[in-house]
C-alpha positions, 0 to 999 in steps of 0.5 A: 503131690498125691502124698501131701494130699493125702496128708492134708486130708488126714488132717482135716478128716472127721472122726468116724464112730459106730453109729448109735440108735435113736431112742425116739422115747427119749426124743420125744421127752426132751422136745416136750421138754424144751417146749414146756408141754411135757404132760404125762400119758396117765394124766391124758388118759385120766383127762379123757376118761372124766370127760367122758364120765361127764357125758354120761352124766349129762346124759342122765341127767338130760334124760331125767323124766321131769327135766322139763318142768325143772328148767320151767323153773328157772325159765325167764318169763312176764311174771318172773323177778330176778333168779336169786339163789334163794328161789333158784331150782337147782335141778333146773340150774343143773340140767340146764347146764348138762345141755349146755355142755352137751351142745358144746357150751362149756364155758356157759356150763361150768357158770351153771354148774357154779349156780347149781353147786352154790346151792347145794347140788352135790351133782353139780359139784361132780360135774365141775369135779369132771370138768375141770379134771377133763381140762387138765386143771388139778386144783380146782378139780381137787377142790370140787371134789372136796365140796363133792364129799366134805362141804355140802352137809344139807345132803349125804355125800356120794360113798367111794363105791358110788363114784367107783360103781359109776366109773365102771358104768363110764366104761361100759357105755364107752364100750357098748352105748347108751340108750341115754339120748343126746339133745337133738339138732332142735335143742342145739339150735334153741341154745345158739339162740340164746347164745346169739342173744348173750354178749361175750362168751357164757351164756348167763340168760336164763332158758325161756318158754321157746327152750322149754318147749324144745326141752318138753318134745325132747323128753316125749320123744325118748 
């Protein structure tokens, strides 16, 4: 009996190999993989250093002394017609979209930076340069930079060592701070309002004279 037993078991009896080691690397590879998400290390390290770059140069731009008087252009009021983009001012357009990203509209900053760049803001054209770099979409970051140093022939383009020179300041501020300042609870509250007044998702009213004089503390407070 015990020896048909034992036959029986060696029959059925599963093959025993050395154990191997897993390799989590390659693990991980191929569950991204199956699930259509694999994305490069380099590409999310080049994604989060353009949206911190574009930070910073929301904060520049933000801290600018005659941001103010700049989106007072563009500001709805009883004496203001439709903004075309014939009479747009541009710096008011493009601060106008710096504080919207800032106060985390970035859907809303992106038309804005459209607006701005439209008319000929090499500035703007680097923010949606960094913008769409920072979410991941190539091709229209591509495309922007294009605009950036090609298409734009009213004004000089940026030279390489500037774009390298600001990626080198990108880092220092990483690192160290800005005494750049970011908008205050006031300004945030100003936009939401706007926000509260616009339907759908982007915000396409213009500042008003309430957002201006939000924006005129927020510069003499610097």
């Amino acid at each position: 009996m015990t020896s048909a037993l034992d036959a029986l078991l060696d029959e059925v009896r599963l093959p025993v190999t050395a154990p191997r080691r897993f390799d989590v690397a390659a693990g991980l590879r191929r569950l991204a993989a199956d699930a259509g998400r694999r994305t490069p290390i380099t590409e999310i390290a080049r994604a989060a250093q353009a949206g911190q770059r574009l930070g910073v140069v929301c904060r520049w731009v933000l801290n600018e002394p005659a941001v103010a008087d700049h989106v007072a252009k563009i500001a709805e009021g009883p004496d203001r017609g439709p903004l075309t983009e014939e009479h747009l001012d541009v710096d008011g357009a493009l601060a106008f979209a710096c504080l919207l990203y800032l106060t985390r509209h970035p859907e809303s900053a992106q038309f804005w930076w459209q607006l701005a760049a439209g008319a000929g803001s090499r500035a703007a054209a680097y923010c949606l340069h960094l913008h769409h770099l920072a979410l991941g979409e190539s091709r229209r970051a591509r495309h922007w930079f294009h605009q950036l140093t090609h298409s734009m022939a009213d004004t000089a383009p940026p030279d390489r060592a500037f774009l390298d020179g600001l990626e080198l300041f990108a880092r220092y501020v990483r690192a160290n701070g800005s005494t750049a300042l970011a908008p205050t609870g006031g300004l945030e509250i100003e936009i939401d309002r706007l926000a509260a007044r616009t339907p759908g998702r982007v915000i396409v009213a213009r500042p008003d004279r309430q957002l201006v004089d939000r924006l005129q503390e927020f510069a003499a407070g610097r």
